[in-house]
N, C-alpha and C positions, 0 to 999 in steps of 0.2 A: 664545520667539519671536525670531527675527531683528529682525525689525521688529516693535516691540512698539505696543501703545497709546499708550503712558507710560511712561517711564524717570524715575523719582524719582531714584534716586540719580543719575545722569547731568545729568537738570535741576539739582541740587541744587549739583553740585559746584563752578562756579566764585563762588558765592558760604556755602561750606561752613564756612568760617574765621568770616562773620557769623554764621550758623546758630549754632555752635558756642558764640560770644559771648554769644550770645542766651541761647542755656540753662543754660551756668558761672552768667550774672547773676539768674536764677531762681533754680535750686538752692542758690547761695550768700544769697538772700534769704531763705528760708524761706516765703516766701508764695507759696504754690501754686493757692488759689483766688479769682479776685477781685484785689482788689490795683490798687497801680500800673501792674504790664505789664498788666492788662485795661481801665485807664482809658486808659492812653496808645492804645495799638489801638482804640481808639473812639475817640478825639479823631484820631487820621491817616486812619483811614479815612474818617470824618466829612465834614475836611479834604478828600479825596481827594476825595468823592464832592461837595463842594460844598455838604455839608449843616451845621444847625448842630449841635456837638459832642451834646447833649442828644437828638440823632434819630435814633444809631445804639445800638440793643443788642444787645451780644452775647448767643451763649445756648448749649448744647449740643451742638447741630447742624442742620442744616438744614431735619428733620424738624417740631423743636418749635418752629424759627422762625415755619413756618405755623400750625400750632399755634397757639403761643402769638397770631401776628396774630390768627388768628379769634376766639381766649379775650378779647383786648383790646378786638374790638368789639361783646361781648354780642350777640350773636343770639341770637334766642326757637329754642328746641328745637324742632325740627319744619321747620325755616326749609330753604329751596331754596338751592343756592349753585350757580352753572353755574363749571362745573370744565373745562378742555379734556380730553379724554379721551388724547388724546398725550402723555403726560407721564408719569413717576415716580409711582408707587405712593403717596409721601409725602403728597400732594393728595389723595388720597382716604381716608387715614387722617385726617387730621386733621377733615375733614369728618364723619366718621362717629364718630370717638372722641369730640364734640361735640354730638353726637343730631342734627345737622342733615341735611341730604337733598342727594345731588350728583345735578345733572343736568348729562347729559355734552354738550358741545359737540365739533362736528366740526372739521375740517382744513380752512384757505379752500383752497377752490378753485384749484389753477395754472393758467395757459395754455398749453397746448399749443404754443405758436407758438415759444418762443425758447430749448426745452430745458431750462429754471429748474425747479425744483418746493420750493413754499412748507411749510413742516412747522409753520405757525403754526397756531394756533387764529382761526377764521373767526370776522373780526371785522364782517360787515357789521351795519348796525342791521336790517336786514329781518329776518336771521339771529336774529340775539340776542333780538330781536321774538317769534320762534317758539315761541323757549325759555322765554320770561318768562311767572309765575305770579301770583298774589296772594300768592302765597307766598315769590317770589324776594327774597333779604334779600342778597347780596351773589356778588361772582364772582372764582373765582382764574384766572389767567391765567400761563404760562412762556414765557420767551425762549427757545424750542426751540433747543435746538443752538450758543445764544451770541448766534444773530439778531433780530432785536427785535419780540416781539409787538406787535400794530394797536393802542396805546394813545392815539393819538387818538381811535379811533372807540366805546373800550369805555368810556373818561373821559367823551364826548357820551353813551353807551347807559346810563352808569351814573349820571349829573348827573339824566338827564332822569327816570329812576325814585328817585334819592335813596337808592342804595346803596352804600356802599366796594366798593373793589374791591383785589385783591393783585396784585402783579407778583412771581412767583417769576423771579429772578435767579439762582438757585445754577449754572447753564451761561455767564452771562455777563457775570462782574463784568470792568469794564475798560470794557466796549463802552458807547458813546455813538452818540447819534441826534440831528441838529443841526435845532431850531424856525427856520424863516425865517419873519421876520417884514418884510418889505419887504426893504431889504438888509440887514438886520441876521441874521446867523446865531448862535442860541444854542446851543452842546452842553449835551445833557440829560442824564447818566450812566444808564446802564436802571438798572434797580430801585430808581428815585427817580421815576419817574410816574406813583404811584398811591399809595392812600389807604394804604398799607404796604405796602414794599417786603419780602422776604426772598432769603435766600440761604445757600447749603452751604459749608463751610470742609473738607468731605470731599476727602481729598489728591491725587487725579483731577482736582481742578474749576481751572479756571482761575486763584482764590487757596484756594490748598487749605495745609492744616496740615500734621502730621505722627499727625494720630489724628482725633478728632471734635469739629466744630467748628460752629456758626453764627451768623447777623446778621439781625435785623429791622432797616426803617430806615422810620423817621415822621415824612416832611418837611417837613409843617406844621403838627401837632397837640402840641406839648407837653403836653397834657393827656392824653391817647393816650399819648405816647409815654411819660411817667413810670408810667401803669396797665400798658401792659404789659412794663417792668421791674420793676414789683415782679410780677407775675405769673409772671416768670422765678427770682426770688429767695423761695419759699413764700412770697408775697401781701405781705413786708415792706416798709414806707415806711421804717422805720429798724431796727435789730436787735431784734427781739422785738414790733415793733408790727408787725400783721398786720391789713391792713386789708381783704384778701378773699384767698379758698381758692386759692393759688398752686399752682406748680411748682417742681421744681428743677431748672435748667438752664440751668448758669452755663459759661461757657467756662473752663480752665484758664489759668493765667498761662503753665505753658510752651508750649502753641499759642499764647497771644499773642504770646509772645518770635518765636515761628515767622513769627508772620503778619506782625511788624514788617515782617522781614526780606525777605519775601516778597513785600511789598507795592511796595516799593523795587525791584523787579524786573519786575512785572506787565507795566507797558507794553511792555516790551524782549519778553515771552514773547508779547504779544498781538502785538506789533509781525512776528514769527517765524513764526506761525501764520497771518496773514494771505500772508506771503511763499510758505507752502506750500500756501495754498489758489489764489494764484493759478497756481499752478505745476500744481494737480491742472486748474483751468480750462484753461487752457492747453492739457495734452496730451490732456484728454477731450472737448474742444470738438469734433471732427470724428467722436466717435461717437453717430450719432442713438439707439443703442441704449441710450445713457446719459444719464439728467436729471442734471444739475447742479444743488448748492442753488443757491436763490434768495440771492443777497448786496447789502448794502444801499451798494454805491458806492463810493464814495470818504469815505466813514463810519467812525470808527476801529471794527474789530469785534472782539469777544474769540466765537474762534470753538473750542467745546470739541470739537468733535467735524464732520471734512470728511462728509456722508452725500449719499451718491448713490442714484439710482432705475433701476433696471433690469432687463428682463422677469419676471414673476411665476413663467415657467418655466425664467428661466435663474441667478435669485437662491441658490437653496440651491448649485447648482453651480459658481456666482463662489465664494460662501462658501466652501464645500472646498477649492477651487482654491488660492484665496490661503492659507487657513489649513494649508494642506498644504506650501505654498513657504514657511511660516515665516511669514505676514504676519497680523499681530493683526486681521485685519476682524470686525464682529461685529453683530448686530442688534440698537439698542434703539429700540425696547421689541418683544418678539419678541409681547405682547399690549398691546392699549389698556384703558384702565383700564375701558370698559364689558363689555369682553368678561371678567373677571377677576371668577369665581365668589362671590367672598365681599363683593363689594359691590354684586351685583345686588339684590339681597333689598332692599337701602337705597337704591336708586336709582332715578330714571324710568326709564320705555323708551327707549329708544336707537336713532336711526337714525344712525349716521357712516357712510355709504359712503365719505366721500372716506379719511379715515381708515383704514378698512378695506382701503380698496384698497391704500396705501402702505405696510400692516406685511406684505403679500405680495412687495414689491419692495423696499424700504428695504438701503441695507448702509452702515455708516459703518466709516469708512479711520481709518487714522494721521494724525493731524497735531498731534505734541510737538512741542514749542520744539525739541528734540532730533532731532530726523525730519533728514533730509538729504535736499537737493534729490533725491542721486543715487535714493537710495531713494524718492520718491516715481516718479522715471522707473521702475524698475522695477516698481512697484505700479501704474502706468498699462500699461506693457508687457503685464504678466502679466493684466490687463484684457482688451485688447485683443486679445490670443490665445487668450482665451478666447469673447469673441465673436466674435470675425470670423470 
């Protein structure tokens, strides 16, 4: 593609000589699993993320991140977890590899009125109201696209029935959401506002590695948060003491070395991605024919992915369009997890219209650290000639 999704090696390259450093220092160690470089990568990101060092654990990848969250807070088999249905596949695996039961949550609601269209999961309490069982034991939630799921309202939804709840992060490490509290403004890092955070180190993602990677993060529970690091280490508190039926699913030292590096970088990439998002605002603002995400301000946002909304009869035909010019557009998720055969069987019934309606229009654009403004004019052009 001309214009690709992602250019790794291109992202990569003006800091390639640290890369580089990073992995001599592994290899030359001998310690490949576990180790120094995966204690240090927990203690920076930690750091980063505001949390204390003991709150973040590494793990394999982003998959068993969830995972392992739900392993760590015991739910009875049988148990109900409201899942948003917009989301990656990985959310409904873990639910189901656990005997437990997803019911799916729909898309709030957008307005019509000012062109935005929200790809969150519908956080009102009326909503969640709906959803809730005798049976409900707990609920995962993602920062769709980098921007920040309604974690107020799901923190109140979830206090008031006495359930943890997860905040999948893997689209939006970086991004912050600032608490006003009179004049006082706090930044909250996402995937630090909830009963356990997770997140993907998959090399696409915002801090992505160089192979497979991920992070739980358990802001106020030390007791949590040591059960599921041994949960990640087959069930061990020390080597060979095994205190319940673990996994294994430890991060590499040299993705750590990676993620050091990487990390040291983040903001500057987030900082770049916001510059090309407002540059896609900018030139698609005068097409009513095209919704714009919803963006949360003047908020720092780690934004993985720019996705726009536009007619249900003229979406496959954008798609070609652009994909035919060279331009990486693409649909995710081309299905919502309700709709997806092999976890109906284990699932409520399902009504998402709002949902439904937006994987018939949805298309997400380029927007690398790497993208150039000029290129995204052209990916607006070529828009625009196609609808007008």
């Amino acid at each position: 593609m001309r214009i690709p999704l992602v250019n790794l090696p291109k992202e990569h390259s003006p800091y390639q000589a640290e890369l580089d450093r990073g992995i001599r220092r592994v290899v030359a160690s001998g310690g490949y699993i576990g180790g120094e470089e995966v204690r240090a990568f927990e203690e920076e990101l930690a750091y980063y993320l505001g949390l204390e060092p003991w709150s973040v654990i590494s793990c394999g990848n982003g998959s068993d991140a969830l995972l392992l969250a739900l392993a760590a807070l015991d739910l009875p088999r049988g148990g109900e977890v409201i899942v948003a249905t917009h989301n990656y596949v990985a959310a409904a695996e873990a639910v189901c590899h656990l005997g437990l039961r997803p019911v799916w949550a729909d898309v709030m609601p957008s307005p019509n009125s000012d062109g935005r269209v929200s790809f969150q999961m519908n956080g009102s309490l009326d909503y969640l109201e709906s959803l809730r069982t005798p049976r409900t034991v707990a609920l995962i939630a993602v920062n769709m696209y980098g921007m920040p799921c309604p974690a107020d309202e799901l923190t109140h939804f979830c206090k008031r029935h006495q359930i943890p709840w997860i905040e999948d992060n893997a689209q939006g490490m970086g991004g912050v959401v600032e608490k006003v509290s009179g004049c006082l403004r706090t930044p909250i890092p996402l995937g630090t506002r909830a009963t356990i955070g997770t997140t993907s180190f998959f090399p696409t993602k915002p801090l992505g590695c160089m192979g497979d990677g991920g992070a739980a993060f358990v802001p106020h529970d030390q007791l949590l948060a040591e059960r599921l690091r041994q949960l990640a280490n087959h069930g061990q508190h020390t080597r060979y003491q095994y205190e319940q039926c673990g996994y294994n699913s430890r991060l590499d030292a040299l993705q750590a070395a990676v993620l050091r590096v990487k990390l040291g970088h983040l903001d500057e990439a987030n900082r770049r991605r916001r510059l090309l998002a407002d540059r896609y605002d900018e030139l698609l603002a005068d097409l009513p024919m095209v919704k714009r995400p919803w963006r949360s301000g003047d908020q720092p946002e780690a934004l993985y992915l720019y996705t726009i909304c536009v007619p249900s009869d003229k979406r496959d035909g954008l798609l070609n369009e652009l994909r035919t010019a060279g331009i990486d557009a693409r649909v995710y998720y081309p299905q919502m997890l309700h709709q997806i055969a092999a976890y109906r069987a284990d699932s409520s019934e399902a009504s998402c219209p709002v949902a439904e309606a937006l994987q018939q229009t949805m298309l997400s654009l380029p927007i690398a650290p790497t993208t150039t403004s000029e290129q995204i004019s052209e990916i607006c052009e070529r828009i625009r000639q196609f609808l007008l």
